[in-house]
PATI-154274 format. One record per residue (C-alpha): x, y, z; residue number from 1. Coordinates in nm, 2 decimals. Example, Ala and Ser with C-alpha at 12.3 -4.5 7.8 and 13.67 -1.06 7.14 Angstrom:
2
     xx     yy     zz pos
   1.23  -0.45   0.78   1
   1.37  -0.11   0.71   2
// end
This chain:
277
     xx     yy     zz pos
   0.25  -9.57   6.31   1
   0.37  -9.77   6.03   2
   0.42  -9.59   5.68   3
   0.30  -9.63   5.36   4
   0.34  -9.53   5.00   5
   0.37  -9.14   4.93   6
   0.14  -9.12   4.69   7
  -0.24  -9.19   4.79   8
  -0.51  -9.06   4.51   9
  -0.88  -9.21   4.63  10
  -0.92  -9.11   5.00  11
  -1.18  -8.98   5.13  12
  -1.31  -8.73   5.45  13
  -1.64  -8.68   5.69  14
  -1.74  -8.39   5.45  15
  -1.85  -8.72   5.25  16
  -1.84  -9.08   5.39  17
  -1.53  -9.13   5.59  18
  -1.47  -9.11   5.97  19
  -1.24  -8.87   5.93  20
  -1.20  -8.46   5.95  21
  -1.01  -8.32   5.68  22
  -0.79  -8.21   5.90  23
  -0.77  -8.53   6.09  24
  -0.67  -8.72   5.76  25
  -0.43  -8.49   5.65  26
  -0.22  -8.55   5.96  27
  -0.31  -8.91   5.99  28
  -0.20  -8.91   5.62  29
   0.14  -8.71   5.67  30
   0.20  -8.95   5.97  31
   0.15  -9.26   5.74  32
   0.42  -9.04   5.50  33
   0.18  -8.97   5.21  34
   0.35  -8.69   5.05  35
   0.07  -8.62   4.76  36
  -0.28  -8.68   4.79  37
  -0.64  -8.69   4.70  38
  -0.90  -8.57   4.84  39
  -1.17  -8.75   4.67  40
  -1.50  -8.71   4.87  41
  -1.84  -8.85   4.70  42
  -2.00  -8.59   4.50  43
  -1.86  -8.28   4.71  44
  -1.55  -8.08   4.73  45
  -1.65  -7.88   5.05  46
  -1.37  -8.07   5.25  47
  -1.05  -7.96   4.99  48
  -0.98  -7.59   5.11  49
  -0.94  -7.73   5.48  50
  -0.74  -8.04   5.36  51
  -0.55  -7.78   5.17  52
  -0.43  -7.57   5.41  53
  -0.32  -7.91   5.65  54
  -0.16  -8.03   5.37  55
   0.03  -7.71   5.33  56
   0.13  -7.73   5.73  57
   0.22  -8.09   5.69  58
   0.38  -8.13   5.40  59
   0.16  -8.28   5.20  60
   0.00  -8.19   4.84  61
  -0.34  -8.23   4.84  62
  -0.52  -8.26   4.47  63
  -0.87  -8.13   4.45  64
  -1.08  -8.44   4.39  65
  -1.43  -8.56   4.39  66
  -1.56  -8.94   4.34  67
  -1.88  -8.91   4.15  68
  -2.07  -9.20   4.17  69
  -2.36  -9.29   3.86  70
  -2.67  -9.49   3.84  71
  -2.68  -9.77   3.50  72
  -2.70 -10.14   3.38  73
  -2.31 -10.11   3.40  74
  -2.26 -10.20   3.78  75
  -2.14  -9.94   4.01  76
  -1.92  -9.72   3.79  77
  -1.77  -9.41   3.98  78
  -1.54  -9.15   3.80  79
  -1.25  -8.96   4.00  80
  -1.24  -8.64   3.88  81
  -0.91  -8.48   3.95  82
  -0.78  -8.06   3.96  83
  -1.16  -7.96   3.99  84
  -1.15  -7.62   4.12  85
  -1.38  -7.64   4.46  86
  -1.46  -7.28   4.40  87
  -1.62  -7.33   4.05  88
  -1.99  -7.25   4.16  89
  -2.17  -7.37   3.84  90
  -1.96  -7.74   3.96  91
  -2.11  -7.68   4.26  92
  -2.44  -7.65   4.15  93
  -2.42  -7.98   3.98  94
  -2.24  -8.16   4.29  95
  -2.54  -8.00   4.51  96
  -2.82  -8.17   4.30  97
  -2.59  -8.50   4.35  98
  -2.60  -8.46   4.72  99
  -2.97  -8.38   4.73 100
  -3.05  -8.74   4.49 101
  -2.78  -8.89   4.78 102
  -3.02  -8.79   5.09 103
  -3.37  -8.85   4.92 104
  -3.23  -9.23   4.89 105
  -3.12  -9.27   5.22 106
  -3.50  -9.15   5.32 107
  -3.63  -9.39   5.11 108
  -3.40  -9.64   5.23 109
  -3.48  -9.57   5.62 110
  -3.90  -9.57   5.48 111
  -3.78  -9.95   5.34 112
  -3.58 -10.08   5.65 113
  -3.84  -9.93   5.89 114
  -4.09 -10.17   5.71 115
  -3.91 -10.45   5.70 116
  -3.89 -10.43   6.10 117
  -3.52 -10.27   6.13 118
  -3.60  -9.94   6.34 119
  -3.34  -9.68   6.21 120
  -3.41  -9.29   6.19 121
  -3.28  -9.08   5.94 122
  -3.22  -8.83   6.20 123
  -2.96  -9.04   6.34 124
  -2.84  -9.05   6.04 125
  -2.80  -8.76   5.96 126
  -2.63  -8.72   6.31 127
  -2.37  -8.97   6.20 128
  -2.27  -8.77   5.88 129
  -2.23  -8.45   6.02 130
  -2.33  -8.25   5.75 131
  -2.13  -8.42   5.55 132
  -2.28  -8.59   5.14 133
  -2.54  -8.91   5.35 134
  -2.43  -9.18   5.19 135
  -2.53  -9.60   5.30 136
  -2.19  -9.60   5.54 137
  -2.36  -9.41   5.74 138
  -2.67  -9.61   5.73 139
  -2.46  -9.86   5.79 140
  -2.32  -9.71   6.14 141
  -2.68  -9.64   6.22 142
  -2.80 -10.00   6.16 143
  -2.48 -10.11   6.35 144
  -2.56  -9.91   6.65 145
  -2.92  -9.99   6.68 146
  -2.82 -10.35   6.72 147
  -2.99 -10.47   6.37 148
  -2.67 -10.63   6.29 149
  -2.36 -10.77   6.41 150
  -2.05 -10.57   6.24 151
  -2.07 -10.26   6.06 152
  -1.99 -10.41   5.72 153
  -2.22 -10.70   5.79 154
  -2.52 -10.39   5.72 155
  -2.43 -10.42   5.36 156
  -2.39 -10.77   5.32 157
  -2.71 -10.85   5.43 158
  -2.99 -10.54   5.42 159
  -2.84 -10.22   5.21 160
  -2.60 -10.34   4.95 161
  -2.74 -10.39   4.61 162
  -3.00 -10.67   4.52 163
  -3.06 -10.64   4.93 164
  -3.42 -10.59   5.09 165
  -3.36 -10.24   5.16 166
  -3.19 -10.10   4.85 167
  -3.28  -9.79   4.65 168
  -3.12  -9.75   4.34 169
  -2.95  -9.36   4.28 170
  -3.10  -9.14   4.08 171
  -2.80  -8.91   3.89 172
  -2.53  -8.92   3.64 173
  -2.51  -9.19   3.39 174
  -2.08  -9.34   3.35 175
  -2.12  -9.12   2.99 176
  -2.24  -8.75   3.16 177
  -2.00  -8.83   3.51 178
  -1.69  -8.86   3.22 179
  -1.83  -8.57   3.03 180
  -1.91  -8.35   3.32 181
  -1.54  -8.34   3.47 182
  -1.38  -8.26   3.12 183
  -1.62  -7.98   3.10 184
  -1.55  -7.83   3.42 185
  -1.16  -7.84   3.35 186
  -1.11  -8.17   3.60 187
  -0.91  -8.50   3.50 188
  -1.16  -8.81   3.51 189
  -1.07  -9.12   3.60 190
  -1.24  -9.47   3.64 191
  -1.24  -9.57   4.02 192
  -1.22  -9.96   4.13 193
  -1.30 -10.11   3.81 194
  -1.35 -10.42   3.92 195
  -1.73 -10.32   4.06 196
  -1.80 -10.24   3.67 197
  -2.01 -10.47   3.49 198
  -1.90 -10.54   3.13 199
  -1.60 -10.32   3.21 200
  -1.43 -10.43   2.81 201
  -1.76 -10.32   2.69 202
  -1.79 -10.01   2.89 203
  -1.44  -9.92   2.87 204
  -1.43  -9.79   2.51 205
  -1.70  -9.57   2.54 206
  -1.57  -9.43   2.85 207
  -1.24  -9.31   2.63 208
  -1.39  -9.13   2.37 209
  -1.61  -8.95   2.66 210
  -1.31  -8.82   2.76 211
  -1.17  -9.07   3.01 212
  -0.77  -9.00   3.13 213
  -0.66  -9.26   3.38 214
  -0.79  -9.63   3.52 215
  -0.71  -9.73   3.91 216
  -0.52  -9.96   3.85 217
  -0.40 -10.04   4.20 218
  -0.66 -10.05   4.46 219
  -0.70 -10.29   4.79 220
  -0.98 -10.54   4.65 221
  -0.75 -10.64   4.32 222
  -0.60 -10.92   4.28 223
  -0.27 -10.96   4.14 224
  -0.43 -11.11   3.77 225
  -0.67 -10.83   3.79 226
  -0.45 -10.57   3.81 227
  -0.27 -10.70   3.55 228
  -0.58 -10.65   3.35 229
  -0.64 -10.30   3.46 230
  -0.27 -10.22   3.34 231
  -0.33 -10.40   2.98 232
  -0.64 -10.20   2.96 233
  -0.43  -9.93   3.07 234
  -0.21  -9.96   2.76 235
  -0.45 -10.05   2.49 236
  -0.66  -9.73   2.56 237
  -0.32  -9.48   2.64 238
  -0.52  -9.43   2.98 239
  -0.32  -9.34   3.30 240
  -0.25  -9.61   3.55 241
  -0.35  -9.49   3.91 242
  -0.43  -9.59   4.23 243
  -0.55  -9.55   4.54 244
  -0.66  -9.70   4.89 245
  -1.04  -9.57   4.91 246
  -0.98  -9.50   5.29 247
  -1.27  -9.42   5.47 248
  -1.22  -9.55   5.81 249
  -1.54  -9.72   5.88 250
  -1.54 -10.09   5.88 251
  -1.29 -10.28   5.64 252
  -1.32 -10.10   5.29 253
  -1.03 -10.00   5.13 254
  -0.73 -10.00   5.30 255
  -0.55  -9.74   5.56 256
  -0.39  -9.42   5.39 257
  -0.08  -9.44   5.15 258
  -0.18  -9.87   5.18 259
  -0.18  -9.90   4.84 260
   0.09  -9.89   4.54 261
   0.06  -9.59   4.30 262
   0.31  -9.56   4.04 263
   0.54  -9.21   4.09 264
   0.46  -9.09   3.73 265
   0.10  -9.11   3.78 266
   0.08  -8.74   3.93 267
   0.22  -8.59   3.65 268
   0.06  -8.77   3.38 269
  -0.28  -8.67   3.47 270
  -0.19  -8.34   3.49 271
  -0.03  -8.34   3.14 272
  -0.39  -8.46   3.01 273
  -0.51  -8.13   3.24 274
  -0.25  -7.91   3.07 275
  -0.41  -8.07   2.71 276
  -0.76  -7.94   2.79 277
// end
């Protein structure tokens, strides 16, 4: 197995949307030689203490992380919040509503394809999670395996991403609260791909006097002149530059683990903005 980057800070297991175990992507992980890494699952940290104790085995640091995603004019804005402590219940409680809103769209979503003549059951998706956070990958898989569509990624394209026949918007955090709710619970935020942000220069400010840390910088869909961009922004607002490769393992997001370029001093800089709280 080729190797990548040691440092790999947006990744993500089956306890949210990736194909992966914990487990599984720790080793596939310290194979790839990551050497620190995140464990960034959408709205959950169930899968950290297991990726922990893998990293520990393997040699590889694993940061508490979750990827919380919001609902806004603004486009899809996610925060990374990093050092969340997976055993801080009243977190939990919050994540747990998250995950709730998450499956009560994907019904609604399966009501809407079902309609429109695309068979799918939500028990079959829920199958394909494994009682992991549902989220439209595995729609995706489901649609995929029902025959509806061609290629696993072509179920977004054309029925389930937004402004398609089948969408349902979320219904949690706005960008504002996501920022506001990581700094309260002692975690590190951090904007995730920002090129899926709408009015990012607009957006951006507000964002830093939430209490926004770091940008990802580096990630697999930028372009060289947009991650240029990232890094000015980077500057202009003292925010840390990070990165990551969004692996999930299903289809062709993101890229495989350690793919991407983060800088060495990342790590530590975020945790300096911890150590401020």
């Amino acid at each position: 197995m080729s190797t990548g980057y040691p440092i790999d800070l947006h990744t993500h297991s089956i306890a949210s949307d990736g194909a992966l175990t914990p487990t599984e992507l720790i080793v596939r992980a310290a194979a790839r030689g990551v050497r620190i890494q995140a464990l960034s699952d959408h709205d959950t940290l169930l899968g950290v203490v297991e990726a922990v104790a893998e990293g520990e085995r393997r040699g590889v640091r694993v940061i508490p992380a979750t990827e919380l995603n919001t609902e806004s004019e603004w486009g899809d804005v996610h925060v990374l919040a990093y050092f969340v402590d997976p055993k801080d219940d009243a977190l939990e409680v919050r994540l747990r509503w998250l995950r709730e809103n998450r499956g009560r769209r994907l019904e609604l979503m399966v009501e809407k394809l079902n309609g429109l003549g695309y068979a799918v059951s939500i028990d079959r998706v829920r199958e394909i999670a494994q009682g992991g956070a549902l989220g439209r990958p595995h729609l995706a898989q489901a649609l995929f395996e029902a025959g509806h569509v061609p290629t696993y990624d072509r179920a977004f394209e054309t029925l389930i991403s937004k402004d398609s026949p089948a969408y349902v918007s979320r219904v949690g955090l706005a960008p504002l609260e996501a920022v506001a709710l990581v700094r309260e619970h002692g975690g590190v935020p951090s904007l995730a791909h920002p090129g899926t942000v709408e009015g990012l220069e607009r957006l951006l400010p507000q964002l830093v006097r939430a209490g926004l840390v770091g940008i990802e910088c580096y990630y697999p869909s930028h372009t060289p002149a947009f991650t240029a961009e990232c890094l000015r922004l980077s500057v202009r607002y003292e925010l840390v530059a990070t990165g990551g490769s969004d692996f999930h393992g299903r289809g062709e997001h993101g890229a495989d683990l350690g793919g991407v370029f983060v800088p060495p001093e990342s790590v530590a800089s975020l945790e300096t903005h911890q150590a401020r709280r």
